[in-house]
C-alpha positions as CSV (number, residue, x, y, z in Angstrom):
1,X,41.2,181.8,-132.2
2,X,38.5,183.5,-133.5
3,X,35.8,181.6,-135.2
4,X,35.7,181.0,-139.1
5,X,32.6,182.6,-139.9
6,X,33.5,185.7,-138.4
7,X,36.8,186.1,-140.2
8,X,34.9,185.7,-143.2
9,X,32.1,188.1,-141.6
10,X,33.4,191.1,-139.7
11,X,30.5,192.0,-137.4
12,X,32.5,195.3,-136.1
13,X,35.5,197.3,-136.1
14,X,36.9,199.6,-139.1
15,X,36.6,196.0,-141.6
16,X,32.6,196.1,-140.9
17,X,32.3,199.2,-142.0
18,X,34.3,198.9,-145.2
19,X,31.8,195.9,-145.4
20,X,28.6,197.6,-144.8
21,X,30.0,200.5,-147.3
22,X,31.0,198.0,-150.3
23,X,27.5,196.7,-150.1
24,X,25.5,200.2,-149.9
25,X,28.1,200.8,-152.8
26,X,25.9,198.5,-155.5
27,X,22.4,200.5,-155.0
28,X,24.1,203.5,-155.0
29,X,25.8,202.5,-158.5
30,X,22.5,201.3,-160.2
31,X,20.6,204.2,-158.4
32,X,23.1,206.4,-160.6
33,X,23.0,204.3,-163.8
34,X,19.6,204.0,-163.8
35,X,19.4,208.5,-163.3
36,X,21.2,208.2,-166.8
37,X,18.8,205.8,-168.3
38,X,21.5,202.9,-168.3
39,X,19.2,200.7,-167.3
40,X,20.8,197.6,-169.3
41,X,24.2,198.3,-167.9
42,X,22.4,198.7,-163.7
43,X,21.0,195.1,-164.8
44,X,24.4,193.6,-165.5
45,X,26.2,195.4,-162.1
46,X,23.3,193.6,-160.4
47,X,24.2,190.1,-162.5
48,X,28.5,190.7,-161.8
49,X,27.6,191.5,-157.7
50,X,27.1,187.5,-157.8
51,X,30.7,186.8,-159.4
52,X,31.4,185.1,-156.2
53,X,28.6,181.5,-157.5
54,X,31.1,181.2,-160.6
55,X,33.8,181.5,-158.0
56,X,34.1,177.4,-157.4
57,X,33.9,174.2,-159.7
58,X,30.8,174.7,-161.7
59,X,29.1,171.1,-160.0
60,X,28.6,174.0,-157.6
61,X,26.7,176.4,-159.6
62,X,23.5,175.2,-160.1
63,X,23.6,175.4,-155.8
64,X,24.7,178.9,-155.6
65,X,22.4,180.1,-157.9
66,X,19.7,178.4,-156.5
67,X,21.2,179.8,-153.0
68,X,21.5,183.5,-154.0
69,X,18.1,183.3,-156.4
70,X,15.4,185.3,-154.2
71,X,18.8,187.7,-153.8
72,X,19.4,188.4,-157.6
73,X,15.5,188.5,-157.9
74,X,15.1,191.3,-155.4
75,X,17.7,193.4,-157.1
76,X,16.5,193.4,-160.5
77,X,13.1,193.7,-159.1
78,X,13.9,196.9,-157.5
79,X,15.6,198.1,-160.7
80,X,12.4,196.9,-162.8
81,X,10.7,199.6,-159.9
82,X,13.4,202.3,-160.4
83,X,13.2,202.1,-164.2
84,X,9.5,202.0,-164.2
85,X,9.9,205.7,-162.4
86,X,11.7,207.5,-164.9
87,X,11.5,211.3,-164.2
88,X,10.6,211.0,-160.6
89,X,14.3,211.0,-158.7
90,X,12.8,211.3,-155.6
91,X,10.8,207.4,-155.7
92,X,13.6,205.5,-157.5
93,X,16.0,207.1,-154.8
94,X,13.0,205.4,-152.9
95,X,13.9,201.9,-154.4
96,X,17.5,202.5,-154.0
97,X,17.1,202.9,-150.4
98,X,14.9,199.6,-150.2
99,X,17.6,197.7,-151.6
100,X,20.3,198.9,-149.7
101,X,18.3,197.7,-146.7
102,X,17.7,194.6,-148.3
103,X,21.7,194.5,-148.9
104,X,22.7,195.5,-145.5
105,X,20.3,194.0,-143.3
106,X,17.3,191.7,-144.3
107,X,19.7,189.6,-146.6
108,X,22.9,188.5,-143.9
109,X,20.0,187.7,-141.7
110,X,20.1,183.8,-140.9
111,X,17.3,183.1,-138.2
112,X,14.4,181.1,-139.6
113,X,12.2,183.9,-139.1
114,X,14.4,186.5,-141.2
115,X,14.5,183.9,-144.4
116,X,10.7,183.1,-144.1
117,X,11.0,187.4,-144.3
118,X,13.2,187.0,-147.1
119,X,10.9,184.7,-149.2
120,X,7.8,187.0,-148.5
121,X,9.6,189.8,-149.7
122,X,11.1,187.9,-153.0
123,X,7.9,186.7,-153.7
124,X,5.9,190.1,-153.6
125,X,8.5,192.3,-155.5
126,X,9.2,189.6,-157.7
127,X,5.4,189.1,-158.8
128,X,4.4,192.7,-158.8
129,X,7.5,193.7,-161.3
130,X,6.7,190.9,-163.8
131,X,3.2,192.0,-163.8
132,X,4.3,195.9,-164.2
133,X,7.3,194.9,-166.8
134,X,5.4,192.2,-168.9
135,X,2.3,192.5,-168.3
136,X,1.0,193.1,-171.6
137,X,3.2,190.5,-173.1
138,X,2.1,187.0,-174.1
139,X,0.6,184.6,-171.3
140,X,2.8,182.0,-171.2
141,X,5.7,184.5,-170.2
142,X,4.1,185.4,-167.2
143,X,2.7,182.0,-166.5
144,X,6.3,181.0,-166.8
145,X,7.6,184.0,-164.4
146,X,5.1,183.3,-161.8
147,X,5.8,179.4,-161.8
148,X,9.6,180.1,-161.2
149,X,9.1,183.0,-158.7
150,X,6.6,181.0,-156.8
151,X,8.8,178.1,-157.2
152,X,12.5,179.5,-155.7
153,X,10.7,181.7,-152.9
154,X,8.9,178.4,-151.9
155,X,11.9,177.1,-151.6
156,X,13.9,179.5,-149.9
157,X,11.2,179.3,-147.4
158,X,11.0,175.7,-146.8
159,X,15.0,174.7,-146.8
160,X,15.2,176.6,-143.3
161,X,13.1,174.9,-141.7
162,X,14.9,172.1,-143.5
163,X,11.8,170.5,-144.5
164,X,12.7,167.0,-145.8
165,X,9.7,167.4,-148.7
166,X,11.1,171.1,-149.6
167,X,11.1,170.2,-153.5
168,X,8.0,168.5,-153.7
169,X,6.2,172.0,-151.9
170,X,8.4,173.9,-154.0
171,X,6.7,172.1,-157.2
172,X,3.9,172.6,-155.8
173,X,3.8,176.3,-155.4
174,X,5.1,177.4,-157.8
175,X,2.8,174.6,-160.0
176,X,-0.2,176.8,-158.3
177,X,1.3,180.1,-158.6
178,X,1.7,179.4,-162.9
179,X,-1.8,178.0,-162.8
180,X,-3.4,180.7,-161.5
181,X,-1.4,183.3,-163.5
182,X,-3.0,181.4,-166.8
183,X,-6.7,181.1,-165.1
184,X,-6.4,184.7,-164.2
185,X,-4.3,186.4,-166.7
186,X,-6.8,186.2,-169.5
187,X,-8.9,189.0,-167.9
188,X,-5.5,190.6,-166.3
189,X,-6.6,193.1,-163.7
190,X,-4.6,195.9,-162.0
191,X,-5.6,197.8,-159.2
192,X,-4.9,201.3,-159.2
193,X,-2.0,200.5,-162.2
194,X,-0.2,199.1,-159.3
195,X,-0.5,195.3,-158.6
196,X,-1.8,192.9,-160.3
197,X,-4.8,191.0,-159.7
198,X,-2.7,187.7,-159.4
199,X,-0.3,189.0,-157.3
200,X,-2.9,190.4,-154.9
201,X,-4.2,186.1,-154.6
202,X,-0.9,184.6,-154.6
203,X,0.7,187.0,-151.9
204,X,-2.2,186.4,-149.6
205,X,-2.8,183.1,-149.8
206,X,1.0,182.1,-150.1
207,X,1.7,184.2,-146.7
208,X,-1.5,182.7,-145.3
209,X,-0.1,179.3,-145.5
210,X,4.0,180.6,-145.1
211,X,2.1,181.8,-140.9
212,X,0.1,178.8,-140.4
213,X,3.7,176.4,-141.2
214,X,5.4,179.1,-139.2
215,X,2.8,178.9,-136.2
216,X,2.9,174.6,-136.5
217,X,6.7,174.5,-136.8
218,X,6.9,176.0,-133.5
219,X,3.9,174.1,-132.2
220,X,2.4,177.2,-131.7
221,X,-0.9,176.5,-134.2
222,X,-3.9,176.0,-132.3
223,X,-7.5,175.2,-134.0
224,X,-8.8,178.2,-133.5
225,X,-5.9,179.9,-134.7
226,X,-6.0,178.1,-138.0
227,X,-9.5,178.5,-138.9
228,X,-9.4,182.4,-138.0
229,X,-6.0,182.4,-140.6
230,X,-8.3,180.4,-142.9
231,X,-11.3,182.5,-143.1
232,X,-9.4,186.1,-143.4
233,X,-7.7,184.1,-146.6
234,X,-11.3,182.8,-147.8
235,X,-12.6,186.2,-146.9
236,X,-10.2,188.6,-148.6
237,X,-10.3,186.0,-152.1
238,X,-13.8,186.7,-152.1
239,X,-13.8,190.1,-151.4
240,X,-11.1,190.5,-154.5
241,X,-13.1,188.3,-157.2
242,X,-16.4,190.1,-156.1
243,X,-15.4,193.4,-156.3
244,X,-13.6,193.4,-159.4
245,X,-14.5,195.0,-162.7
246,X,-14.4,191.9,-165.3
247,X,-15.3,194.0,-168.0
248,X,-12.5,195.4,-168.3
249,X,-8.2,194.9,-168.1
250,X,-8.0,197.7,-165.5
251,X,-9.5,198.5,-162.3
């Protein structure tokens, strides 16, 4: 008998490719929405792809949503990207690609390595369209965007390595993420009107830290290892706050 999880999952034959084809199905459909500026309605395909979290008793939601959050975060970043491109076909095909491989390959994966991936990903998307889509808002949105991103990609990270203090990190980061978002998001910068100044800090010290957990959970993290991770954080931070124009919103 074959195993459970592959009946669930085909992993070949004519069923795998119907799979593979359903799922390069819902870029294609938001790719095409979005062509006809229906960006509202590409959002809500995105939302309704999830159906399946409603699908049991709602004690489970809460758990599935959590589960599939740096999933639905991707997608409507990527849509936030394709929108942002109007009139250039060519880059939010681009972004439709992205997700598809996002869809199809990066997403199923389930090695520790592939969801630490997964996280990094969420995380830098996730930041850089808040940042493009509300960035001239009011702070506390994006203090509030940047505390919940930080917080679910922390914890998609950490619950593979089933890390018994996953929530408290989680907390954590995303408590530092929202922090530094209201430090730095009174003199918001953008480099080259593409990231963010925040997102530039959070991505590299986040991943910093993400490779030197990686490195010790495999007992792999040696002292000199750590402290050459260490400076190159230290050393790009000040390299970013020195270099910056503070005078004005946009570098």
């Amino acid at each position: 008998m074959k195993p459970l999880l592959a009946r669930i999952k085909p992993v070949q034959g004519f069923t795998y490719l119907l799979h593979i084809a359903l799922l390069a199905l819902l870029p294609l459909i938001v790719f095409i929405l979005v062509l006809d500026q229906f960006v509202v309605q590409a959002f809500i395909i995105i939302l309704l792809s999830k159906w399946r979290i409603f699908a049991v008793r709602p004690r489970f939601w809460a758990a599935g949503i959590r589960a599939n959050s740096v999933d639905i975060i991707v997608g409507i970043s990527l849509l936030a990207f394709m929108a942002h491109s109007m009139g250039h076909t060519w880059i939010q095909l681009f972004w439709a690609v992205l997700y598809g491989v996002w869809l199809i390959y990066i997403k199923p994966a389930t090695s520790i390595t592939m969801v630490s991936v997964q996280a990094m990903i969420g995380q830098l998307v996730a930041l850089s369209a808040l940042f493009l889509v509300y960035g001239a808002r009011s702070l506390w949105v994006l203090v509030l965007g940047a505390g919940i991103i930080c917080y679910l990609c922390a914890r998609h990270f950490f619950e593979s390595y089933e890390e018994p203090y996953t929530k408290l990190l989680a907390y954590t980061w995303g408590f530092f993420g929202a922090a530094l978002v209201w430090l730095l998001g009174h003199w918001l910068l953008f480099y080259y009107d593409i990231i963010a100044q925040p997102t530039l800090l959070l991505i590299t010290v986040g991943y910093g830290l993400a490779a030197l957990y990686y490195l010790d959970h495999h007992e792999r993290l040696s002292d000199v290892v750590r402290r050459q991770f260490i400076f190159i954080m230290i050393a790009i931070i000040i390299v970013v706050l020195a270099f910056s124009d503070w005078g004005g919103r946009v570098v």
